[in-house]
Biopython code that builds the backbone (N, CA, C, O; Angstrom):
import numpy as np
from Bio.PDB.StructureBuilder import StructureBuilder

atoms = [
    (1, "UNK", "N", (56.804, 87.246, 58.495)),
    (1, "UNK", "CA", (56.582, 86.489, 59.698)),
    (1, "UNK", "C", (57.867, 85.821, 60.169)),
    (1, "UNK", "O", (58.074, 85.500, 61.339)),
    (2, "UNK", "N", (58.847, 85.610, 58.994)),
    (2, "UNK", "CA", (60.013, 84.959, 59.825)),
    (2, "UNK", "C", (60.899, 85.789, 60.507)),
    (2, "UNK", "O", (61.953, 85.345, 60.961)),
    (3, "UNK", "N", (60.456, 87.340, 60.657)),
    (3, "UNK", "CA", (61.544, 87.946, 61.548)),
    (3, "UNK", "C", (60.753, 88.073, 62.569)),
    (3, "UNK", "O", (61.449, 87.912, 63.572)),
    (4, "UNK", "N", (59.523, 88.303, 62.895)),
    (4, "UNK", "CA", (58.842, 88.084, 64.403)),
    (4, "UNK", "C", (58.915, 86.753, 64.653)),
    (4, "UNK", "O", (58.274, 86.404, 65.645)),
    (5, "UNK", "N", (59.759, 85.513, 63.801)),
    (5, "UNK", "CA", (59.620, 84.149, 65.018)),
    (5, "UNK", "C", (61.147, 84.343, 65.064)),
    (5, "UNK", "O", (61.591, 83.593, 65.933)),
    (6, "UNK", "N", (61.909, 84.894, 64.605)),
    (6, "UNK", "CA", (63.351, 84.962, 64.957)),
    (6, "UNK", "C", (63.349, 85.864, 66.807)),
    (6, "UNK", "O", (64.287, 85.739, 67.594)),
    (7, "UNK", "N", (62.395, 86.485, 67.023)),
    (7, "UNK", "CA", (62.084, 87.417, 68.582)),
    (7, "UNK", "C", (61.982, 86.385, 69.517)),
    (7, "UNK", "O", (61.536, 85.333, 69.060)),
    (8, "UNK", "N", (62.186, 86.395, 70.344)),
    (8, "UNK", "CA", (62.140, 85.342, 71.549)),
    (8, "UNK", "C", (61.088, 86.319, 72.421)),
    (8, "UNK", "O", (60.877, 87.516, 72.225)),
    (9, "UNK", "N", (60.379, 85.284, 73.636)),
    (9, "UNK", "CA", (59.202, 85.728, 74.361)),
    (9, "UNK", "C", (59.591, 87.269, 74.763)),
    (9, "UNK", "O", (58.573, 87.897, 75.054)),
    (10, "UNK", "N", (60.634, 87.944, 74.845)),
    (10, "UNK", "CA", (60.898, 88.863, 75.178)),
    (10, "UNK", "C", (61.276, 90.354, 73.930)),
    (10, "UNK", "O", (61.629, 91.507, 74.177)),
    (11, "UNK", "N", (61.083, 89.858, 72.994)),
    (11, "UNK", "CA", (60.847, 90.840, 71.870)),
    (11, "UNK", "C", (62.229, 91.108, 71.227)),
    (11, "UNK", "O", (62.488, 91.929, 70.347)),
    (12, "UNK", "N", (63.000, 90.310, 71.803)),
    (12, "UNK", "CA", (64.752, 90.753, 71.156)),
    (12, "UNK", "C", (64.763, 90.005, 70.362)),
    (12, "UNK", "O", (64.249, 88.900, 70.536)),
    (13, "UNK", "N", (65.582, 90.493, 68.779)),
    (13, "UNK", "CA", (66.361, 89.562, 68.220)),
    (13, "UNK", "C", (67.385, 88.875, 68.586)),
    (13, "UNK", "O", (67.269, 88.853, 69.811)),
    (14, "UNK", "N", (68.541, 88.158, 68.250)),
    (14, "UNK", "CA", (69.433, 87.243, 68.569)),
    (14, "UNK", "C", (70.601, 88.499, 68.386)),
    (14, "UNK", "O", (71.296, 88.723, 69.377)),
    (15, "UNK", "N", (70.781, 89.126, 67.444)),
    (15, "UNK", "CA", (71.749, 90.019, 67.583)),
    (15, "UNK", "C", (71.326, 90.813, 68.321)),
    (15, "UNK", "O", (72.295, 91.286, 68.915)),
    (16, "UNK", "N", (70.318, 91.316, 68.694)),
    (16, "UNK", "CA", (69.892, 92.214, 69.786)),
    (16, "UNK", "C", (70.542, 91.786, 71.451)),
    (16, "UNK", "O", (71.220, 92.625, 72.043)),
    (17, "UNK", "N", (70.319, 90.746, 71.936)),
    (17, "UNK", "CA", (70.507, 89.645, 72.653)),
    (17, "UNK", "C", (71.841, 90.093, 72.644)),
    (17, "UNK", "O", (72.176, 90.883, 73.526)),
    (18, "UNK", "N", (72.727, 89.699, 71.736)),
    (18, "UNK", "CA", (74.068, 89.522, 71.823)),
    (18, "UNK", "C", (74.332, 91.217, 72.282)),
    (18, "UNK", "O", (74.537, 91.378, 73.485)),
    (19, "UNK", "N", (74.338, 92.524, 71.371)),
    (19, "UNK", "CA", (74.316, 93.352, 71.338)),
    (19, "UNK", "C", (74.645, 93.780, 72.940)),
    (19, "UNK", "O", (75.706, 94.193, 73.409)),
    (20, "UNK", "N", (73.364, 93.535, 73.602)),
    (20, "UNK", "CA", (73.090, 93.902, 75.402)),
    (20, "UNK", "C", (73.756, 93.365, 76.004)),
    (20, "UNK", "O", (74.362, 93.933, 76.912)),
    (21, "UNK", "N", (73.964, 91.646, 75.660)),
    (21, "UNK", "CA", (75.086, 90.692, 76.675)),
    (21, "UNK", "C", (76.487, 91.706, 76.647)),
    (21, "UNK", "O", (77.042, 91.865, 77.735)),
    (22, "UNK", "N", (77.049, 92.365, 75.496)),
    (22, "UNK", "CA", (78.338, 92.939, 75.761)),
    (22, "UNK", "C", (78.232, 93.570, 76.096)),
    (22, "UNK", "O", (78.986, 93.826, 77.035)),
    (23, "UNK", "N", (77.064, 94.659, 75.681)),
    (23, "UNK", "CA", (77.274, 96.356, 76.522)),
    (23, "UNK", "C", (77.198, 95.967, 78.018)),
    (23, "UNK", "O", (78.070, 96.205, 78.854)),
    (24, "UNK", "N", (75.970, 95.302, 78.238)),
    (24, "UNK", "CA", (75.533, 95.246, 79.843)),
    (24, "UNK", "C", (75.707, 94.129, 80.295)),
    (24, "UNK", "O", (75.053, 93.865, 81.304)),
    (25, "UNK", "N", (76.237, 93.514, 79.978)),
    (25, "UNK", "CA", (76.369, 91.615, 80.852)),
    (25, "UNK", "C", (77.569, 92.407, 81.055)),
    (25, "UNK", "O", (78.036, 93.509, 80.769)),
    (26, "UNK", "N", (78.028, 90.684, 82.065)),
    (26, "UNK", "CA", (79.658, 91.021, 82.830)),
    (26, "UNK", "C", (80.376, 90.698, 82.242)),
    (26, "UNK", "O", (80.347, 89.808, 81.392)),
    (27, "UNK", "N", (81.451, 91.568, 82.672)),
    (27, "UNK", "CA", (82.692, 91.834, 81.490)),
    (27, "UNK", "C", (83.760, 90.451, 81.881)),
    (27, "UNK", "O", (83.686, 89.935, 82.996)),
    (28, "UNK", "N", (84.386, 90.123, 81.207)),
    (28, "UNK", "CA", (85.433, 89.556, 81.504)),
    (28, "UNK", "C", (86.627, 90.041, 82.898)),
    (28, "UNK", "O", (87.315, 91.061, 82.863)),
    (29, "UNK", "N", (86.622, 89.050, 84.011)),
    (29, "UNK", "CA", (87.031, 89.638, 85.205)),
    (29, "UNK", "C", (88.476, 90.432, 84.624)),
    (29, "UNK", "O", (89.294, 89.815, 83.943)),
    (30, "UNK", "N", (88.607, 91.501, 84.900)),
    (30, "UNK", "CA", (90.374, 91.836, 84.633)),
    (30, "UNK", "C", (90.584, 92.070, 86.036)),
    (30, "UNK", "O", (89.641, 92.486, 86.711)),
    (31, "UNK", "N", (92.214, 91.756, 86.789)),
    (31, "UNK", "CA", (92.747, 91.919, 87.385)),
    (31, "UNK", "C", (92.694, 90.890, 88.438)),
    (31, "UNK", "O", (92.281, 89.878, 87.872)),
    (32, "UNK", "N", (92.862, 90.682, 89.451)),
    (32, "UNK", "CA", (93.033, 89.376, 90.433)),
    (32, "UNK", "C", (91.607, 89.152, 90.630)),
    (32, "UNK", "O", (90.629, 89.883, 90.477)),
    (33, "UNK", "N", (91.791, 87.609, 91.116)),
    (33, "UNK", "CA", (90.087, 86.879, 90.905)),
    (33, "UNK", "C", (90.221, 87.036, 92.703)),
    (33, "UNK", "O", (91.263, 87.450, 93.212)),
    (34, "UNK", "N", (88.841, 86.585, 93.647)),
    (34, "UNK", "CA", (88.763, 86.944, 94.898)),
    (34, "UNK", "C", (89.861, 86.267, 95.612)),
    (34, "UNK", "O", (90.683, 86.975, 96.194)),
    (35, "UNK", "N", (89.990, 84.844, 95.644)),
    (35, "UNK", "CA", (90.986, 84.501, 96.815)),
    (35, "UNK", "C", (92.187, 85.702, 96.932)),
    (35, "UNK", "O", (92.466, 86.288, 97.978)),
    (36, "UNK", "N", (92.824, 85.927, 95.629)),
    (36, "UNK", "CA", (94.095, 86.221, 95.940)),
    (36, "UNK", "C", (93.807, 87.694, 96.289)),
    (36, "UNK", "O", (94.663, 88.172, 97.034)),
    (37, "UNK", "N", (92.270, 88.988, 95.741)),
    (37, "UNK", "CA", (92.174, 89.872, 96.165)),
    (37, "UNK", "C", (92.388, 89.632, 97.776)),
    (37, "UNK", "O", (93.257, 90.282, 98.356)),
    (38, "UNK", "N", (91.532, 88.631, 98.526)),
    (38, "UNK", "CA", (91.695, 88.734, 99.752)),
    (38, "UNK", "C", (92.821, 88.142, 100.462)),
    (38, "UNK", "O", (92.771, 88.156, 101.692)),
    (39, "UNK", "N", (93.853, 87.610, 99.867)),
    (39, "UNK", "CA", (95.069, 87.333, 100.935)),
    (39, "UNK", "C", (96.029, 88.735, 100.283)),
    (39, "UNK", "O", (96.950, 88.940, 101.074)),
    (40, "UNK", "N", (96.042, 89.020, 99.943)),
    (40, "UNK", "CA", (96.562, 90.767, 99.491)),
    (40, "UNK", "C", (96.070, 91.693, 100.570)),
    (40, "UNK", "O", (96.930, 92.205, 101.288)),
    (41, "UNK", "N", (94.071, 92.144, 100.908)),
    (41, "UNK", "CA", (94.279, 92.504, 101.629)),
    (41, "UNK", "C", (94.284, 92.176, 103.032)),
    (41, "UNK", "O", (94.238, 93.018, 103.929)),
    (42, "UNK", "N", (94.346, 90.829, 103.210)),
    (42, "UNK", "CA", (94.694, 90.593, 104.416)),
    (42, "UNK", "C", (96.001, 90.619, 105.222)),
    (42, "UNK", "O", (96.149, 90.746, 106.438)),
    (43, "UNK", "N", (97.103, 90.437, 104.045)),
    (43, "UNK", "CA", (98.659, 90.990, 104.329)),
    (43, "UNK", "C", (98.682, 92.096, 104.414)),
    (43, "UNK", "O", (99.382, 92.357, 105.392)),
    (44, "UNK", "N", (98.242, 93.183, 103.859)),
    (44, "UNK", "CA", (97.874, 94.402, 104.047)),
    (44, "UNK", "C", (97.283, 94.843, 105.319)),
    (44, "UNK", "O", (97.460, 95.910, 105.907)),
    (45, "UNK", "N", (96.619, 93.933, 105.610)),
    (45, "UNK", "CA", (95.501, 94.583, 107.447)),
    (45, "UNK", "C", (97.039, 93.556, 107.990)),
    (45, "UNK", "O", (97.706, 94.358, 108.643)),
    (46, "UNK", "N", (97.713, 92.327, 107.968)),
    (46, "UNK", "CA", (98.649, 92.606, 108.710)),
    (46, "UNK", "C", (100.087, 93.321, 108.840)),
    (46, "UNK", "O", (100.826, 93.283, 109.823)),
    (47, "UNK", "N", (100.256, 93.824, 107.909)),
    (47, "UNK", "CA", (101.479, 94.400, 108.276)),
    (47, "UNK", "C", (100.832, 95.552, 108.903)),
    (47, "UNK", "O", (101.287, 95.944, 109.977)),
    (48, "UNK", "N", (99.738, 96.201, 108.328)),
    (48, "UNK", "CA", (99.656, 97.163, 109.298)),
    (48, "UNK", "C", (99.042, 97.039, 110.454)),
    (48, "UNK", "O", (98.694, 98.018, 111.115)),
    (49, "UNK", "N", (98.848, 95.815, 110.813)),
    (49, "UNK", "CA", (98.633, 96.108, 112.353)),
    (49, "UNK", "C", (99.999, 95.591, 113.440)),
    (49, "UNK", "O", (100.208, 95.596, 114.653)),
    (50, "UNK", "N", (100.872, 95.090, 111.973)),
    (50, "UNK", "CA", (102.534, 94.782, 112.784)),
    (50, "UNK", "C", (102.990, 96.214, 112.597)),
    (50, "UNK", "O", (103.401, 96.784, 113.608)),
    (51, "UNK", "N", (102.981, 96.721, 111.725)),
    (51, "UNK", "CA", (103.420, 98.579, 112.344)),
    (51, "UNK", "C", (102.894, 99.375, 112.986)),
    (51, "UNK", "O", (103.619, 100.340, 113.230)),
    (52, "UNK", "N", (101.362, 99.443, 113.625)),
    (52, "UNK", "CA", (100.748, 99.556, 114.380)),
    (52, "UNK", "C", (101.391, 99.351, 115.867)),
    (52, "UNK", "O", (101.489, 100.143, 116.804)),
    (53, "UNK", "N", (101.856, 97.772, 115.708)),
    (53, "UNK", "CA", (102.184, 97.354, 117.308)),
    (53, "UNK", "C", (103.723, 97.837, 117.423)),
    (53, "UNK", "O", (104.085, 98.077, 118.575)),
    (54, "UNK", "N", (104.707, 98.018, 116.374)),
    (54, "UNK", "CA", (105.927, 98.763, 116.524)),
    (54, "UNK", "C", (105.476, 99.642, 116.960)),
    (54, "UNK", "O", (105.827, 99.748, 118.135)),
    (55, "UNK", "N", (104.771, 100.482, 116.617)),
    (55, "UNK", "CA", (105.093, 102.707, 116.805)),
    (55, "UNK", "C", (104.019, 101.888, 118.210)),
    (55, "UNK", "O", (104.960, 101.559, 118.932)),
    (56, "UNK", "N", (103.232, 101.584, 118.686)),
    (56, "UNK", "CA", (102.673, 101.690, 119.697)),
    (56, "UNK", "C", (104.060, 100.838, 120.922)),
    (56, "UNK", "O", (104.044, 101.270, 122.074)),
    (57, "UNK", "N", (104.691, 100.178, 120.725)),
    (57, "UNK", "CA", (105.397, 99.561, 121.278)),
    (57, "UNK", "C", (106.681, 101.159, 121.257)),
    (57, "UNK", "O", (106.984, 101.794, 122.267)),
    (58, "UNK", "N", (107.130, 101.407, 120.028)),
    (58, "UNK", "CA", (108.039, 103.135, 120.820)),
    (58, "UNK", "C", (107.387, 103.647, 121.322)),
    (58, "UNK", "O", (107.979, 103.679, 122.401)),
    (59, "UNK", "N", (106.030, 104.451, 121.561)),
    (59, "UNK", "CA", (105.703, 105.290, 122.134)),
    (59, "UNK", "C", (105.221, 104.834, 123.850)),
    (59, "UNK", "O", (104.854, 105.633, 124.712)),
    (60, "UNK", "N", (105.306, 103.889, 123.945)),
    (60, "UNK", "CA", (105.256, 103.285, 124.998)),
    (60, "UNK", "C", (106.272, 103.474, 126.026)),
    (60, "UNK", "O", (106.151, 103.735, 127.223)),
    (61, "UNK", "N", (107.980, 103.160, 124.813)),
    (61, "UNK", "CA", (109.004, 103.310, 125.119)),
    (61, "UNK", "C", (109.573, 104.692, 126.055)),
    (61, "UNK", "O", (110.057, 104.958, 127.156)),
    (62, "UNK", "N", (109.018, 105.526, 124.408)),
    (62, "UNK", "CA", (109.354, 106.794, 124.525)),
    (62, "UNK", "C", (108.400, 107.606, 126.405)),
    (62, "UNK", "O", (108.856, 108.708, 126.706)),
    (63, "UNK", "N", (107.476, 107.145, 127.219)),
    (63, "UNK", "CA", (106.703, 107.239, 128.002)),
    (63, "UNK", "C", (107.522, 107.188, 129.070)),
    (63, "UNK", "O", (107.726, 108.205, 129.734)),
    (64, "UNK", "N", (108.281, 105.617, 129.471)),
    (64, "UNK", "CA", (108.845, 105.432, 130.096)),
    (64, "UNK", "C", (109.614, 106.274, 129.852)),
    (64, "UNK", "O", (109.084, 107.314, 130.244)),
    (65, "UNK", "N", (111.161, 106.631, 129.175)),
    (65, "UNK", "CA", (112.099, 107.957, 129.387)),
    (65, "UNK", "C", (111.366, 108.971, 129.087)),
    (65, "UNK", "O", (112.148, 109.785, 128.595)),
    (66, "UNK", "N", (110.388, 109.380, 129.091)),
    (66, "UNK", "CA", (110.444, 110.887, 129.490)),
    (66, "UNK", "C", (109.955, 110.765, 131.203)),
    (66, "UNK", "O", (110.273, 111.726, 131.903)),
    (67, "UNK", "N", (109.264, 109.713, 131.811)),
    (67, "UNK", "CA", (108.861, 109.529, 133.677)),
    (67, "UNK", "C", (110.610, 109.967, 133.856)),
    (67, "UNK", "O", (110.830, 111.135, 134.178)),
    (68, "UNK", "N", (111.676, 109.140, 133.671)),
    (68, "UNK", "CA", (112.945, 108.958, 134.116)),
    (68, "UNK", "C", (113.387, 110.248, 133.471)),
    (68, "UNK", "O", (114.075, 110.925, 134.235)),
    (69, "UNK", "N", (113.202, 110.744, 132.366)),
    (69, "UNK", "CA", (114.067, 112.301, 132.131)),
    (69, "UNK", "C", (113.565, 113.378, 133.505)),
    (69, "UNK", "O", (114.337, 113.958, 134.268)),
    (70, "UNK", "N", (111.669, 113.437, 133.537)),
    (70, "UNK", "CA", (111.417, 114.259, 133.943)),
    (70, "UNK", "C", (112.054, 114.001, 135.622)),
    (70, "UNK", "O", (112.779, 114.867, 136.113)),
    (71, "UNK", "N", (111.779, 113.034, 136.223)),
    (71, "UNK", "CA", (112.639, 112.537, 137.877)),
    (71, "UNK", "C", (114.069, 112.755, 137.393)),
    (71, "UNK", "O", (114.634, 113.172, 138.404)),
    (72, "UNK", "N", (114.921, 112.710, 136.465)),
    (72, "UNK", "CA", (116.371, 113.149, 136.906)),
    (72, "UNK", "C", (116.307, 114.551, 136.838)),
    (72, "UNK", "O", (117.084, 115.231, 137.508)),
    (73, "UNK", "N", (115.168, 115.235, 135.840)),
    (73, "UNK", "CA", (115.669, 116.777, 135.780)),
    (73, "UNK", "C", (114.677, 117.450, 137.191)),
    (73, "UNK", "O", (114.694, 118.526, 137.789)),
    (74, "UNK", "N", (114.007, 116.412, 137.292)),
    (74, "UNK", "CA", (113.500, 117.406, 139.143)),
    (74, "UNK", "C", (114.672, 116.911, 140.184)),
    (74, "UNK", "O", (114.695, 117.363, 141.329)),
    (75, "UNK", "N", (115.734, 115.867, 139.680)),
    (75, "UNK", "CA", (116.430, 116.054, 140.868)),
    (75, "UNK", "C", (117.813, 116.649, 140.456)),
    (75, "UNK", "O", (118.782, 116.221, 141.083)),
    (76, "UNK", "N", (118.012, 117.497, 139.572)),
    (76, "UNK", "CA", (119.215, 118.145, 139.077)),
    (76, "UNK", "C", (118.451, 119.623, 139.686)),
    (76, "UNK", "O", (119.116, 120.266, 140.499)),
    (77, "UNK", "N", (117.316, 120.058, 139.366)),
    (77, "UNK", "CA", (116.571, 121.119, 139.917)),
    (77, "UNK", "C", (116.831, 121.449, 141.162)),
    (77, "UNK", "O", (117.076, 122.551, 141.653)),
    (78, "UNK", "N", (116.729, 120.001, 141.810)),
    (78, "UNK", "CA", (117.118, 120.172, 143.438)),
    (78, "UNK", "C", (118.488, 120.380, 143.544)),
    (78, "UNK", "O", (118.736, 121.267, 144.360)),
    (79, "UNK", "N", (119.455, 119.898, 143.030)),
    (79, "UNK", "CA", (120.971, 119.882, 143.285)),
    (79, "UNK", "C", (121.221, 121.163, 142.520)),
    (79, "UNK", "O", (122.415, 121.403, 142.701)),
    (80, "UNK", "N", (120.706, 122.091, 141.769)),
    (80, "UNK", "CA", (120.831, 123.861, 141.358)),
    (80, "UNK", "C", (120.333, 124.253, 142.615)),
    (80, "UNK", "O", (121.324, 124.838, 143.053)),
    (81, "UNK", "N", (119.549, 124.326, 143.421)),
    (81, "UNK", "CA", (118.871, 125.170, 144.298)),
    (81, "UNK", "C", (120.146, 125.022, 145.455)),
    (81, "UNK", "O", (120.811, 125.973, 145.863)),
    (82, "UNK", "N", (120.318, 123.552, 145.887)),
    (82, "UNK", "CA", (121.477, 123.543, 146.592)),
    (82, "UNK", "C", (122.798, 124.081, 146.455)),
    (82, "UNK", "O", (123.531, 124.403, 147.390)),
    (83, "UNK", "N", (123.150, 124.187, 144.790)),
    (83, "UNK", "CA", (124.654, 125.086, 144.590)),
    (83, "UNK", "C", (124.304, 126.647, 144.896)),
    (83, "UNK", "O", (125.155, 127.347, 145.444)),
    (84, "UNK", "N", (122.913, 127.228, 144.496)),
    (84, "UNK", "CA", (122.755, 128.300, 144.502)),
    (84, "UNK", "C", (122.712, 128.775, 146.074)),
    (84, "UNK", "O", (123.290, 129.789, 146.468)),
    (85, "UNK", "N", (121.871, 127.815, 146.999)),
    (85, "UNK", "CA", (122.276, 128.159, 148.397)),
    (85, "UNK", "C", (124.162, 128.546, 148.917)),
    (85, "UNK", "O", (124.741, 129.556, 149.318)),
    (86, "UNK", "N", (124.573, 127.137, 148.626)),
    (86, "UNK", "CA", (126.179, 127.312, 148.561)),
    (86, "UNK", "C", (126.666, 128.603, 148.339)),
    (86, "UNK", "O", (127.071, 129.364, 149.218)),
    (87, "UNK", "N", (126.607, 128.872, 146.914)),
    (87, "UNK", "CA", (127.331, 129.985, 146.398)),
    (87, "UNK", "C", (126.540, 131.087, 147.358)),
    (87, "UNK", "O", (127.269, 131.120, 148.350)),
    (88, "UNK", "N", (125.566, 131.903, 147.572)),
    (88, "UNK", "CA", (125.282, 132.662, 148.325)),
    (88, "UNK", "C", (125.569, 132.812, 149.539)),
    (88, "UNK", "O", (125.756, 133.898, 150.087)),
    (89, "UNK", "N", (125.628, 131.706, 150.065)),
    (89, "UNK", "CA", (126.752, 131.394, 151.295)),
    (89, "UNK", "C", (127.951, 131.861, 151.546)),
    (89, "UNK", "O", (128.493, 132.495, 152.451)),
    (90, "UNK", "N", (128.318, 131.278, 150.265)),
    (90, "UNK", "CA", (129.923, 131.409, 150.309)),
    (90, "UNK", "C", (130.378, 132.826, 150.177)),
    (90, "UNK", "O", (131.285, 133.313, 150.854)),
    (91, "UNK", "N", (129.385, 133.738, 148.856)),
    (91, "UNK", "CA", (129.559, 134.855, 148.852)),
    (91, "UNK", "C", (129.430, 135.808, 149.744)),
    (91, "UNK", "O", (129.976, 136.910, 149.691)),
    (92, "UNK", "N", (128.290, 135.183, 151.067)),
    (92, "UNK", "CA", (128.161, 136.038, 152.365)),
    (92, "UNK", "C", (129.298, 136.170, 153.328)),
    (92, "UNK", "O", (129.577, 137.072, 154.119)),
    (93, "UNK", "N", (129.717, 135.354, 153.131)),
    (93, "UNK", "CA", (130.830, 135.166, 153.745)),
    (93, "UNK", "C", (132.596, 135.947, 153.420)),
    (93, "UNK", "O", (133.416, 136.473, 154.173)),
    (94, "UNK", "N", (132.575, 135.646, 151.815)),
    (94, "UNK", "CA", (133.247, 136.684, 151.318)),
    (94, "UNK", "C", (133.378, 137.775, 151.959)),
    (94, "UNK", "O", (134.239, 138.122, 152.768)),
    (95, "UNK", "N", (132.139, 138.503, 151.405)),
    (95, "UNK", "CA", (132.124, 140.082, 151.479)),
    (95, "UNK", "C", (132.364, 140.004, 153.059)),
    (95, "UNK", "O", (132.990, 140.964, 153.509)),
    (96, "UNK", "N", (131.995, 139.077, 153.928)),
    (96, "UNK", "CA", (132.042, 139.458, 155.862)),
    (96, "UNK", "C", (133.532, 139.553, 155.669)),
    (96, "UNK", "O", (134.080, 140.578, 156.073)),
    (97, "UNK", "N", (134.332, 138.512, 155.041)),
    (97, "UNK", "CA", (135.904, 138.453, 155.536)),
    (97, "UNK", "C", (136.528, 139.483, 154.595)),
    (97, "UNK", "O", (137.262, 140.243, 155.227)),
    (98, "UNK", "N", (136.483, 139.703, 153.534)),
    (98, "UNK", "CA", (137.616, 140.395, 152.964)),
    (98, "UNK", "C", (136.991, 141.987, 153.028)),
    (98, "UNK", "O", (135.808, 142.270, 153.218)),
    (99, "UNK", "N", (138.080, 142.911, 152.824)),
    (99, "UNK", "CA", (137.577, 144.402, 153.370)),
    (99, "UNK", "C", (137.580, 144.643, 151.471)),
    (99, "UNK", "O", (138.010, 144.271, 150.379)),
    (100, "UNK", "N", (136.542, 145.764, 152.391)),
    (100, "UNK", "CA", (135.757, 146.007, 150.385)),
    (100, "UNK", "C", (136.984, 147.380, 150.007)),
    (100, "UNK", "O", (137.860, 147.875, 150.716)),
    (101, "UNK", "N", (136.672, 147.592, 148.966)),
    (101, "UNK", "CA", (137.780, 148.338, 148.301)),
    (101, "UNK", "C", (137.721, 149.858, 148.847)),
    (101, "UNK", "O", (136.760, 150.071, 149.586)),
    (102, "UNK", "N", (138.584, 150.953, 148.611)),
    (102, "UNK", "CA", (138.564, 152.039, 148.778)),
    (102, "UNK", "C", (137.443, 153.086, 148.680)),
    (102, "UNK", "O", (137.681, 154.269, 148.923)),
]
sb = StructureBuilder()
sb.init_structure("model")
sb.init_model(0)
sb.init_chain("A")
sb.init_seg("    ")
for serial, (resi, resn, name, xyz) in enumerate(atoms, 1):
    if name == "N":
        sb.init_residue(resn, " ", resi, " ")
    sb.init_atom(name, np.array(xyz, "f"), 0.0, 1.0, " ", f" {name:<3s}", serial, name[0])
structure = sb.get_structure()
């Protein structure tokens, strides 16, 4: 009888008890306790939303010069069409003045 009053209302012995607390109770916390988990990742959500606002801040950049690449190269486009008029010109003119070969 003295090992059924050693059982508690729940039928465990005391080493039994202990036994379960280690397998299945909570373990001893390892590694950072919450505050500092969360200012970790909260430096984490900010830097990346400060590199976030860099590359969105170049590509922004990069937007503006390509408007200004693409308007200087439509107006270099225009100033080719104009040499190419020229030169055809000039070459019409050639061949009118000088006498062609033998």
């Amino acid at each position: 009888m003295a090992n059924a009053s050693e059982g508690t209302r729940h039928g465990f012995t005391r080493e039994q008890l202990e036994f379960l607390r280690e397998e299945f109770g909570r373990k001893a916390a390892e590694g950072f306790d919450r505050p500092t988990q969360m200012w970790l990742i909260g430096g984490l959500v900010a830097i990346g939303l400060a590199v976030a606002g860099m590359i969105w801040a170049q590509i922004g950049a990069n937007r503006v010069e390509i408007r200004e690449n693409r308007a200087a190269i439509a107006e270099l486009a225009k100033g080719q069409a104009e040499l190419a008029k020229g030169q055809a010109r000039i070459e019409a003119i050639l061949e009118e003045r000088l006498p062609r070969g033998p």
